[in-house]
C-alpha positions in Angstrom: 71.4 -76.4 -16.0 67.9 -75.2 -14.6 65.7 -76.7 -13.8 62.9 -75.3 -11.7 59.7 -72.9 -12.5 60.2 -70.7 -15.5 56.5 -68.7 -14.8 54.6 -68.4 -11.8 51.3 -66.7 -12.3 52.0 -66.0 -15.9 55.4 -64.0 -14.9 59.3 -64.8 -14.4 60.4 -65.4 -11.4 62.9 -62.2 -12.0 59.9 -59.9 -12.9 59.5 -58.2 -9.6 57.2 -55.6 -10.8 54.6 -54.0 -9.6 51.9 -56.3 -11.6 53.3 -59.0 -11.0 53.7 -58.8 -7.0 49.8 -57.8 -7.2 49.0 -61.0 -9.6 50.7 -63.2 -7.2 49.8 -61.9 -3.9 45.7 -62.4 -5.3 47.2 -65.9 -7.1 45.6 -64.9 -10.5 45.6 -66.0 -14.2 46.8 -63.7 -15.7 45.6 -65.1 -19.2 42.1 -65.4 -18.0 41.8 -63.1 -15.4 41.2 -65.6 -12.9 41.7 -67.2 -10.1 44.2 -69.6 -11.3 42.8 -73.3 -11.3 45.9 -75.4 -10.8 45.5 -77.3 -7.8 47.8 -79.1 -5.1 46.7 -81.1 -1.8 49.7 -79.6 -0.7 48.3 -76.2 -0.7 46.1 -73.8 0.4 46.0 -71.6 -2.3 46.4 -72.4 -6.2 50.2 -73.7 -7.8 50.1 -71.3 -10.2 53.3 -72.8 -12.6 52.6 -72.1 -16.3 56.0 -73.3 -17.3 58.7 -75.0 -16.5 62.7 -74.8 -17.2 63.7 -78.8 -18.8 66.3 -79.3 -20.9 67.4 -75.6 -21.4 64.1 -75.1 -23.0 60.8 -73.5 -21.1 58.0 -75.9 -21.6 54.5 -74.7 -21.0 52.7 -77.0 -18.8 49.0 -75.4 -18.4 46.5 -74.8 -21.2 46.1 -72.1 -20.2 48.8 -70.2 -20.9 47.7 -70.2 -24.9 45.0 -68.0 -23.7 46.7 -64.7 -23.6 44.7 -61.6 -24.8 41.3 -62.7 -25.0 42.7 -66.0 -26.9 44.3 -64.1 -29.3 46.1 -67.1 -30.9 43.4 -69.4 -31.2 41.2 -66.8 -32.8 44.2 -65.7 -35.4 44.4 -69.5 -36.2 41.3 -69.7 -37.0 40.9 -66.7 -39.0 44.0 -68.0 -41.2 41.5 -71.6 -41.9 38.3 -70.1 -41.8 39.8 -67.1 -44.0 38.2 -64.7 -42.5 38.7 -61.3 -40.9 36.2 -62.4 -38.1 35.5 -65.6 -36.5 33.2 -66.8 -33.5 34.6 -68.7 -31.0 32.6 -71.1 -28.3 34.1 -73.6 -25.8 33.9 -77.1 -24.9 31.8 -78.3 -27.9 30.3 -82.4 -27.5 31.7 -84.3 -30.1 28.9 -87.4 -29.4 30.8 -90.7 -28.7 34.0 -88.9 -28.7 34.1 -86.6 -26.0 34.7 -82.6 -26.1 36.0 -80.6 -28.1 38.4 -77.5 -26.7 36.9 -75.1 -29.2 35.3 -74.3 -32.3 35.6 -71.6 -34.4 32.9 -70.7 -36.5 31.7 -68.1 -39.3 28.0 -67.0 -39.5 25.7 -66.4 -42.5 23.5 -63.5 -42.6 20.9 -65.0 -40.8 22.9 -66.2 -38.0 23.3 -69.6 -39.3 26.7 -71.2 -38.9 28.7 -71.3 -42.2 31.6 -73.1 -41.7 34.1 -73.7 -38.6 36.8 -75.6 -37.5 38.3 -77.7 -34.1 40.8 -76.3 -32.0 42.1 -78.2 -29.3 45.3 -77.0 -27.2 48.1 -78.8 -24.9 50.4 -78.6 -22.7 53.1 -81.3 -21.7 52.4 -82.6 -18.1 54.8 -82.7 -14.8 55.1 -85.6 -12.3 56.3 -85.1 -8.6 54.1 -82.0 -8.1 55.5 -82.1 -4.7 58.6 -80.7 -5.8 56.6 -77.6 -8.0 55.3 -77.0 -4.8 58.2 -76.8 -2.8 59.5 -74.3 -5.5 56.5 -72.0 -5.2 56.5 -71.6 -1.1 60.3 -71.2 -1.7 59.7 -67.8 -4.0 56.6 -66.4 -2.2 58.2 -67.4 1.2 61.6 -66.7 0.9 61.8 -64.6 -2.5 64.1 -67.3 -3.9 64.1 -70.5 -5.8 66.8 -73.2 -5.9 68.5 -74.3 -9.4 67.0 -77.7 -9.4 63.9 -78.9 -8.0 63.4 -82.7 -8.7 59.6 -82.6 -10.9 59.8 -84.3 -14.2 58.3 -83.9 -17.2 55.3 -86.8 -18.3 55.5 -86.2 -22.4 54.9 -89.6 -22.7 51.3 -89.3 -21.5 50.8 -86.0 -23.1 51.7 -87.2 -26.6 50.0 -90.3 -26.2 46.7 -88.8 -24.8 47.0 -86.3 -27.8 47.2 -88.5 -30.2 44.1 -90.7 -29.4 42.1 -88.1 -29.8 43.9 -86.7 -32.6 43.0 -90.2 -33.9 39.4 -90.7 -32.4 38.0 -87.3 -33.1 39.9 -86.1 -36.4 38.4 -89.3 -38.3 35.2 -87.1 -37.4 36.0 -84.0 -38.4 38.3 -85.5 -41.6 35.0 -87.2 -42.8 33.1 -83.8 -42.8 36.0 -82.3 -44.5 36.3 -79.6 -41.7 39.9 -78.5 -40.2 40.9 -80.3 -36.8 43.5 -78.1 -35.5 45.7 -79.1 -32.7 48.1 -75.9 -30.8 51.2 -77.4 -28.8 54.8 -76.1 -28.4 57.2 -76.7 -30.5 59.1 -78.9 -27.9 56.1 -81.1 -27.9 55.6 -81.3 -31.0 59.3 -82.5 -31.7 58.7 -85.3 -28.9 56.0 -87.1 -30.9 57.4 -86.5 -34.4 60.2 -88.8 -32.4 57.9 -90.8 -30.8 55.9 -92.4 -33.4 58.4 -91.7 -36.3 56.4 -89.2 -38.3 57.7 -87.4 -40.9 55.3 -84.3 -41.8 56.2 -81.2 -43.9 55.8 -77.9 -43.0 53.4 -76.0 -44.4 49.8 -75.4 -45.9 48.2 -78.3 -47.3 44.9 -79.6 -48.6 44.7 -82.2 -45.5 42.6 -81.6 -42.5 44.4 -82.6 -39.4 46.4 -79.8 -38.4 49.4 -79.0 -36.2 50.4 -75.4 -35.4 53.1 -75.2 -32.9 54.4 -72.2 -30.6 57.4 -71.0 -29.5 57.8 -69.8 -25.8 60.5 -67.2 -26.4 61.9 -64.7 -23.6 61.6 -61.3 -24.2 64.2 -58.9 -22.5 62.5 -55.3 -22.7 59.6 -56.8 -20.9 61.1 -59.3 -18.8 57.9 -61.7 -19.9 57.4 -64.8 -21.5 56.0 -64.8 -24.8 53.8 -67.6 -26.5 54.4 -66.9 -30.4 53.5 -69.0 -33.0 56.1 -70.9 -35.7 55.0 -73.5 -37.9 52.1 -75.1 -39.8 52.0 -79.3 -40.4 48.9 -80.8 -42.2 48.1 -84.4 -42.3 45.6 -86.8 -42.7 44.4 -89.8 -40.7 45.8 -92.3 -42.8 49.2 -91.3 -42.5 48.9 -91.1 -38.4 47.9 -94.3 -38.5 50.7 -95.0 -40.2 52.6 -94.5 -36.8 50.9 -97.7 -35.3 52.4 -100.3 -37.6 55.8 -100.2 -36.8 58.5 -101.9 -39.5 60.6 -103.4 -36.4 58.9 -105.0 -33.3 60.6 -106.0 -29.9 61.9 -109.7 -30.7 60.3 -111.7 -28.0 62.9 -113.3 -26.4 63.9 -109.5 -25.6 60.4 -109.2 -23.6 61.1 -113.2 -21.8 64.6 -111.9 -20.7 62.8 -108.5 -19.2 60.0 -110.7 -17.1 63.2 -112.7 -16.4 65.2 -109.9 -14.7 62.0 -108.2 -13.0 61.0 -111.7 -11.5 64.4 -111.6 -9.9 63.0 -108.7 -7.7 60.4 -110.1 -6.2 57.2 -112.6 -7.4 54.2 -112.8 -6.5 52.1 -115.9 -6.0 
């Protein structure tokens, strides 16, 4: 099973053409046209992993790689809640007390004046032992190869649990001013916290203003390139997410006394 970089620089490791050769030699976004701005100690030029093999399933891992074509996908998004043919999109818009907002989508009257808009906020699941994306990385622009396995994992847990204190923070916000708040993740994401917290939302368009979309990062043959495309709609409300917190069954506590019991036999410190 792999398990080991699925994109560097926004390609496969098996696209060997000539775009993609340039885009890594100059270590670009190709999304952005950027520099790319992943980082590593380790380095002295950027990591440039958008996703990773897990699982037998890509998972995208930076942002950044829902920002293909001039963010094409957030802007359709919003077009389908805003229902319009054109939107305006800005970045990084303060939500006071609550932090920023990834984007928001807006419509404008005649005299410039915004009409309505919508939140859009994107993620990507996280990795742990970096060191090991590295490794991968020097091995392909080194040596032109990569191993099956390199030994990263996957942090969901954070990811999802990040994501849904904002979803809960900031959507009370937005769900108050009857506006949409709009979260974009991958499907496989997606599943993880429907698991996590035991939610149980149905698909489609609904009159509630928290909003999941998810994506699909499917493989496409002809072009030998990764494509973000996206699959389904969930609407809820805040009420129901907080539903998640109160959980029917909790840990029994002699459970928790027998776990401080087996850790203390490692070790205690006085």
């Amino acid at each position: 099973m792999l398990h080991n970089p699925s994109e560097f620089f926004g390609f496969p490791p098996t696209n060997k053409s000539d775009i993609a050769n340039k885009i890594r030699r100059e270590y670009r976004c190709p999304f952005l046209d950027i520099i790319c701005t992943k980082q590593s100690r380790l380095l002295h030029y950027t990591l440039g992993v958008c996703s990773v093999w897990h699982q037998s399933s890509p998972h995208i891992v930076c942002p950044q790689r829902f920002y293909f074509e001039g963010h094409e996908l957030v802007k359709d998004i919003a077009k389908l809640f805003l229902k319009k043919k054109t939107v305006c999109l800005v970045p990084e818009v303060r939500l006071a007390g609550f932090g920023n907002v990834d984007w928001v989508a807006f419509t404008q009257g005649d005299n410039g004046a915004v009409q309505d808009f919508c939140g859009i906020e994107t993620v990507a699941n996280d990795t742990t032992q970096t060191g090991q994306l590295v490794r991968a990385i020097e091995d392909f622009l080194k040596k032109g190869r990569l191993r099956r396995r390199y030994n990263f994992g996957l942090n969901t847990y954070n990811a999802v649990k990040l994501s849904f204190t904002q979803i809960m923070n900031k959507g009370q916000v937005f769900e108050s001013w009857k506006k949409r708040y709009i979260w974009i993740l991958q499907d496989t994401l997606f599943a993880n916290m429907l698991e996590r917290f035991g939610l149980e939302l149905k698909e489609g368009l609904r009159k509630h203003y928290i909003v999941f979309v998810t994506v699909k990062l499917q493989h496409n043959k002809n072009t030998d390139l990764y494509e973000v495309q996206q699959d389904k709609i969930y609407c809820t409300s805040i009420r129901q997410l907080a539903k998640a917190y109160k959980r029917e069954s909790l840990l029994p506590i002699d459970d928790f006394v027998k776990a401080i019991e087996r850790r203390a036999q490692q070790g205690i410190l006085s």
